[in-house]
C-alpha positions in Angstrom: -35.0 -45.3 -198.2 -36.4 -48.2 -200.4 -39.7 -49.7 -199.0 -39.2 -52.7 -197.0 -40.7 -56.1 -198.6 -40.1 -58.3 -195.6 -38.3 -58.9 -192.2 -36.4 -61.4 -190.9 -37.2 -62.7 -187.8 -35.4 -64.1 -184.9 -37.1 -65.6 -181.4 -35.0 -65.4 -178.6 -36.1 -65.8 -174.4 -33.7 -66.5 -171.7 -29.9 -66.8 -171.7 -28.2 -70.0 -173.7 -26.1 -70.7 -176.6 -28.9 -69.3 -179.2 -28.0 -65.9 -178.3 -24.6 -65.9 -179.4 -26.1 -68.3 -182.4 -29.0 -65.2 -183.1 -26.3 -62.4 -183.6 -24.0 -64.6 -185.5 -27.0 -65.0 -188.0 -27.9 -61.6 -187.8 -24.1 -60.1 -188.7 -24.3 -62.9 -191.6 -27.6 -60.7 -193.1 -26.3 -57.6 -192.8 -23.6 -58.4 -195.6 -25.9 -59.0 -198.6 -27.6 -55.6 -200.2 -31.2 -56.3 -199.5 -30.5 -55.5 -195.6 -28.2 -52.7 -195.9 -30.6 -51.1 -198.3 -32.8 -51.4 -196.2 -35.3 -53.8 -198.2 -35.4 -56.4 -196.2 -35.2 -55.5 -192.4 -34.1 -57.3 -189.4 -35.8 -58.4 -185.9 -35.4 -60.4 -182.8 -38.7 -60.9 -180.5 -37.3 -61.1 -177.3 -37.2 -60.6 -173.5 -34.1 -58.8 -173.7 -32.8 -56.6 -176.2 -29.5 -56.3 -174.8 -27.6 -58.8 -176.6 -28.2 -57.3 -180.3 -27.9 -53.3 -179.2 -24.8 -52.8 -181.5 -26.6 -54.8 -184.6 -29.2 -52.8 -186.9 -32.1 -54.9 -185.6 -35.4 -54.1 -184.3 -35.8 -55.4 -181.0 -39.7 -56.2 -180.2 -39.6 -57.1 -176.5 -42.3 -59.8 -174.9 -42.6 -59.7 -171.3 -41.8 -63.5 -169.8 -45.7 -63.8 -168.9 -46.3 -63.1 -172.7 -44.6 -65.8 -173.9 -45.3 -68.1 -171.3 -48.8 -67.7 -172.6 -47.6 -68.6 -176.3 -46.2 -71.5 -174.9 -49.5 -72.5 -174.1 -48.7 -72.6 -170.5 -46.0 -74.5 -168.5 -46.4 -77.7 -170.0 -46.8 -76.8 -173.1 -44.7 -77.2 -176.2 -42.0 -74.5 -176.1 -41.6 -74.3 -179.6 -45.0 -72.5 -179.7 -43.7 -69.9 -178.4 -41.7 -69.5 -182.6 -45.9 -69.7 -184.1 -47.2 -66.9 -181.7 -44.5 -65.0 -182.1 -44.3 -65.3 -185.9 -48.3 -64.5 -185.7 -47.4 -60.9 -183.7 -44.9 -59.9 -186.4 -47.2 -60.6 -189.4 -50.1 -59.1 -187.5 -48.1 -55.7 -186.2 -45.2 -55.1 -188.9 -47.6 -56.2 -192.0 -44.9 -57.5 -193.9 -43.8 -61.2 -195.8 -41.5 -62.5 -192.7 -38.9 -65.2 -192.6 -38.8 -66.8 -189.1 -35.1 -67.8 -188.7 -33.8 -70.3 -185.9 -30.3 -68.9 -184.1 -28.6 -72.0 -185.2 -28.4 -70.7 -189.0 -26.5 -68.3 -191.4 -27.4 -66.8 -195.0 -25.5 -68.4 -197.9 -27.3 -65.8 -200.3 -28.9 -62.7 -199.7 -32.4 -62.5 -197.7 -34.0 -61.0 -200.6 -34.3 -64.4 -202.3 -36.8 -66.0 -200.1 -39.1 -63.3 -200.1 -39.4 -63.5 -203.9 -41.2 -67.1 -202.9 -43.3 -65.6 -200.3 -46.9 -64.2 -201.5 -50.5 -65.0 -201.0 -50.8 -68.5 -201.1 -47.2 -68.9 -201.3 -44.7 -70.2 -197.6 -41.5 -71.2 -197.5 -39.7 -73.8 -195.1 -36.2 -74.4 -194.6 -37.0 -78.0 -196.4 -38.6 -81.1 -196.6 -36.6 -83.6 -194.9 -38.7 -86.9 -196.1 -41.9 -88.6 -195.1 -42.1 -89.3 -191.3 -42.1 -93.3 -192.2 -38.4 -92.7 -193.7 -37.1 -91.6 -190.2 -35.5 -93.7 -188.2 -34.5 -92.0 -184.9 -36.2 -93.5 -181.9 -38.0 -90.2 -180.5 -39.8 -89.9 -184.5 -40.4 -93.9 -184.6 -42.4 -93.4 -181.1 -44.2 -90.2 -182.4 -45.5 -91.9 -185.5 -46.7 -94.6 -183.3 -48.4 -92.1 -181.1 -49.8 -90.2 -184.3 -51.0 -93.3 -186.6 -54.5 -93.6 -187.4 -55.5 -89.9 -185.6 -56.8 -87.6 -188.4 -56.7 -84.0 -187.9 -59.7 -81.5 -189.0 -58.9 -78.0 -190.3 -60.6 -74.9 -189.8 -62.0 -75.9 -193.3 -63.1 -78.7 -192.6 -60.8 -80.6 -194.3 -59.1 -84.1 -193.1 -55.3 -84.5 -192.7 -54.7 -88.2 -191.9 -51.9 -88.7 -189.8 -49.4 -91.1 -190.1 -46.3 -92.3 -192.0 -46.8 -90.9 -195.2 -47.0 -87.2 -193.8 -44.2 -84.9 -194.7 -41.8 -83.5 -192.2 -40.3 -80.6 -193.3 -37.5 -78.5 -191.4 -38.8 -75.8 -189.3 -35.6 -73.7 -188.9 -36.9 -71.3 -191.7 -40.6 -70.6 -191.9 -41.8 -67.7 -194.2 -45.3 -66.5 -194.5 -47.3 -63.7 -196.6 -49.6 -61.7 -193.6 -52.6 -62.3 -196.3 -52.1 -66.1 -195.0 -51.3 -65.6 -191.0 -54.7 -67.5 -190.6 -52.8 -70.4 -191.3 -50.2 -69.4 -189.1 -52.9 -68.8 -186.4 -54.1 -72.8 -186.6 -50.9 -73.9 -186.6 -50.7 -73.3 -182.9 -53.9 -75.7 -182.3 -53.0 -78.1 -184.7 -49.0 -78.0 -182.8 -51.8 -78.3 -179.8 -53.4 -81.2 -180.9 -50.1 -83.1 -182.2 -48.4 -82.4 -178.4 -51.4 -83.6 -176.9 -51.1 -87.4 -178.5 -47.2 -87.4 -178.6 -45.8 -85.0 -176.6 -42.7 -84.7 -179.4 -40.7 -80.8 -179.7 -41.6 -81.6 -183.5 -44.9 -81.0 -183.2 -44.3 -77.3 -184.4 -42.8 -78.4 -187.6 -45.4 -81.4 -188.6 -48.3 -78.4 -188.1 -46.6 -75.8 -190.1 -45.5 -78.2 -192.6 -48.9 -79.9 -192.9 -50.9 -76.7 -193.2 -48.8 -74.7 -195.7 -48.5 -78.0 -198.1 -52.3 -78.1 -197.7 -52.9 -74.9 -198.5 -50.0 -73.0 -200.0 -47.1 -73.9 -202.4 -44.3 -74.1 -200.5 -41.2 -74.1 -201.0 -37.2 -74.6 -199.8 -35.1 -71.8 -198.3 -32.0 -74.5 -197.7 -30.1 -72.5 -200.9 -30.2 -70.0 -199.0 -30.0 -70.4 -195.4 -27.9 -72.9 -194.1 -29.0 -74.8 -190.6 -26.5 -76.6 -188.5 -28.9 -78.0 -186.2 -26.8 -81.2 -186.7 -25.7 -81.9 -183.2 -21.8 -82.5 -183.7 -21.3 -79.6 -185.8 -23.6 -77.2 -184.0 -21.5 -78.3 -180.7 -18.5 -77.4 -181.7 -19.5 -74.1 -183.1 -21.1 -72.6 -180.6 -19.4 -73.4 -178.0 -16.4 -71.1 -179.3 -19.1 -68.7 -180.5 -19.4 -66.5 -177.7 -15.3 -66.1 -177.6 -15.6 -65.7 -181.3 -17.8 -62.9 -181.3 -16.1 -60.5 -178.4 -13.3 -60.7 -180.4 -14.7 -59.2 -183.4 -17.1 -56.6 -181.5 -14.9 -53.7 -182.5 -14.5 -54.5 -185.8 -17.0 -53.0 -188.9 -20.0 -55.2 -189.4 -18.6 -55.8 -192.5 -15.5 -57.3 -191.6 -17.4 -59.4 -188.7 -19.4 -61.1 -191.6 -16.2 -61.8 -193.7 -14.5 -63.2 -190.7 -17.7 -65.6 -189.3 -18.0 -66.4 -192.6 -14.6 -68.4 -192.6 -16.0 -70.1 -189.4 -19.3 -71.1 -190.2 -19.9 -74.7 -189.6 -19.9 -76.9 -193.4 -21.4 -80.5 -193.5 -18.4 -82.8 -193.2 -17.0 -85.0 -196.0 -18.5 -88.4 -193.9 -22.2 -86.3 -194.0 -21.6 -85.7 -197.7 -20.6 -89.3 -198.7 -23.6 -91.0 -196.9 -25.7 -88.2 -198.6 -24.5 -89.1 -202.0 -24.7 -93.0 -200.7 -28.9 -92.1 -200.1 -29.3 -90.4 -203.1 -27.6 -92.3 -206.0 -27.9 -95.9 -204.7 -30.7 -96.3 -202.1 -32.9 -94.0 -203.8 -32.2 -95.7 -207.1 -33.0 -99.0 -205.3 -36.4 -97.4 -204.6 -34.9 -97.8 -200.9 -35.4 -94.4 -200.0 -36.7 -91.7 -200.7 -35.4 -88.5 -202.6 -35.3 -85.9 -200.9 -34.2 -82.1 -201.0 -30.3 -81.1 -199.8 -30.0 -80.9 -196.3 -27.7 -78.1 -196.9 
C-alpha cells in the first residue's frame, strides 16, 4: 500500500441536507487514482458514522458535548466547529489535510491540492474579492461592524480590518500539520471577528487572513467545485437523497460516473455576468479581478 500524503476531510453533526451532500462528495473522490491507491485517504468527523458505512472512509466520531465545545459554546459561531475539527485531524492523523464542505465535488483528482500543501504553504477554495467589492447586505453590515478594529496575532503582528481585507471561500481549506498553529488561532481570531459582527463568515475572514499572512496560499477551485450558490445547491440536493438510494447497489464506480452527469454546473446567466465583470467592469477599473468562481 503506497504511503498516504494527505486526507480529505469532511465535517458532518446532526441530520440535514449535508449528509446526503458529504457522501455525494465522497463517491466523487473515490474515482480518481490517488484515493483508490490509497494515497490520499478519506474522512468524515462526525457524530454518526452511519450515513458513510458502505463508502471507504474513516469515520472519527465526536460526541455532541465535543463539538458543542468547538463551537465555542451555544452561542457561538457554528462554523467553529470546521477549525477545531480540522485542528484534531492535523494533530491525530499527522498528515497535509483538505477540509472539504458537503456542498462540493472533485473535478480533478485530490492528489492535486496536496502538491500545494507544505510548510508554509495552505490552500483555500479561492479568493472571492476584497470585502469592500461585496455587495450583499449581511457583508455591507459586517464591514461596518469590522472597520477600524485591528486584530493582533500571536506574533504580534497587526491585521487592520476593514474593506480592503480579502475574503476568500472557505469550502476548501488545506493545511500542512507543521502549520496547525495557525489553524489553532484561527479559532480566536473567528472568536474575536463573531464578537464585533456576529457574521457565519467569520470562519472564512480568519482562516483567510492568517494563511495570506503567513503562508502562500493558494486556489483549489480547479479542482473542487462548490455549489454553495443558493439556486443551484437547492435544486440539487433536494433530489439528492432520492438520487443516491437509487444508485446504493451499484459499484462505486459507476455511482461516480452517474453523479457525475448530475452535478450541479454554473448556469449560462452566471457565466455571462461573470464574463460581463471580468472583461468590461474590471477593465473599467470597476471591479476587481478576481479568481473563477468555479
Amino acid at each position: 500500500m503506497p504511503e498516504a500524503q494527505g486526507v480529505v476531510v469532511y465535517v458532518s453533526f446532526g441530520a440535514g441536507r449535508h449528509v446526503s451532500e458529504i457522501v455525494a462528495s465522497l463517491i466523487s473522490a473515490t474515482a480518481f487514482p490517488s484515493v483508490q491507491e490509497g494515497r490520499v485517504k478519506l474522512a468524515v468527523v462526525t457524530d454518526n458514522a452511519a450515513p458513510f458505512e458502505r463508502l471507504p472512509v474513516r469515520a472519527i466520531v465526536i460526541p455532541p458535548e465535543q463539538a458543542l465545545a468547538w463551537r465555542g459554546g451555544p452561542t457561538g459561531n457554528v462554523y467553529n466547529v470546521k477549525i477545531r475539527a480540522m485542528q484534531h485531524v492535523l494533530q491525530t492523523l499527522n498528515l497535509p489535510a483538505v477540509m472539504t464542505d458537503g456542498d462540493t465535488y472533485f473535478r480533478r483528482d485530490p492528489i492535486a491540492l496536496f502538491r500545494r500543501i507544505g510548510p508554509g504553504r495552505t490552500l483555500m477554495h479561492l479568493r472571492e474579492s476584497s470585502l469592500g467589492q461585496i455587495q450583499f447586505k449581511a457583508q455591507l453590515d459586517l464591514r461596518d461592524a469590522i472597520q477600524g478594529h485591528t486584530y493582533t496575532t500571536r506574533r504580534g503582528d497587526k491585521i487592520p480590518l476593514g474593506n480592503g481585507i480579502s475574503i476568500w471561500n472557505s469550502g476548501v481549506v488545506g493545511c500542512h500539520p507543521a502549520n496547525v498553529d495557525l489553524v489553532d488561532e484561527a479559532f480566536d481570531f473567528s472568536a474575536y471577528l463573531f464578537g464585533l459582527c456576529h457574521h457565519a463568515i467569520a470562519e472564512q475572514i480568519a482562516f483567510g487572513l492568517l494563511f495570506e499572512k503567513y503562508t502562500k496560499l493558494r486556489p483549489a477551485w480547479d479542482t473542487v467545485f462548490h455549489y454553495w450558490n443558493p439556486p443551484i445547491r437547492r435544486e440539487f440536493s433536494a433530489n439528492l437523497p432520492e438520487l443516491l438510494k437509487s444508485l446504493e447497489r451499484l459499484p462505486l464506480a459507476e455511482q461516480a460516473a452517474r453523479l457525475r452527469a448530475k452535478f450541479p454546473q454554473h448556469s449560462a446567466k452566471f457565466r455571462i455576468k461573470r464574463w460581463f465583470r471580468d472583461e468590461v467592469l474590471v477593465r473599467l477599473g470597476l471591479r476587481e479581478r478576481v479568481f473563477p468562481t468555479s
